[in-house]
C-alpha angles and dihedrals in degrees: 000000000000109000081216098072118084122230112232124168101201092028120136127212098270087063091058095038102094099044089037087061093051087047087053094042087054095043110045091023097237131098101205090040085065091048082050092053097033085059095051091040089061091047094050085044101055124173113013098240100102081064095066088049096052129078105227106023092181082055095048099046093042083055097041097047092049087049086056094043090052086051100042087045095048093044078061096058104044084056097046082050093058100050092058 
């Protein structure tokens, strides 16, 4: 986990944005690769109400966001893969 991101119980996504992208930045190297994942992730997220249901919202999105990016990144590849 990263220690900069606050644990909050009731917090909606807004309230994670700023310190998700710098994990995502962190994580895949790119900065507008995270923006890229940190869109899709919103959108995959939809409305904010699993994150009053989970314990650790700030754990969840930082999981939830990887998996996206995983999926956004390999997606990438395959379609890189297929244009050679």
């Amino acid at each position: 986990m990263n220690p900069s991101i606050p644990i909050e119980r009731n917090g909606s996504f807004n309230c994670f944005k700023e310190d998700l992208l710098i994990y995502l930045v962190q994580r895949f190297g790119s900065l507008d690769l995270a923006q890229k994942i940190l869109a899709e992730t919103r959108i995959q997220l939809g409305d904010d109400s699993i994150l009053g249901m989970v314990g650790n919202p700030a754990v969840y999105l930082m999981g939830f966001a990887l998996s996206v990016g995983l999926r956004l990144t390999g997606q990438q590849e395959v379609h890189c893969e297929s244009m050679d």
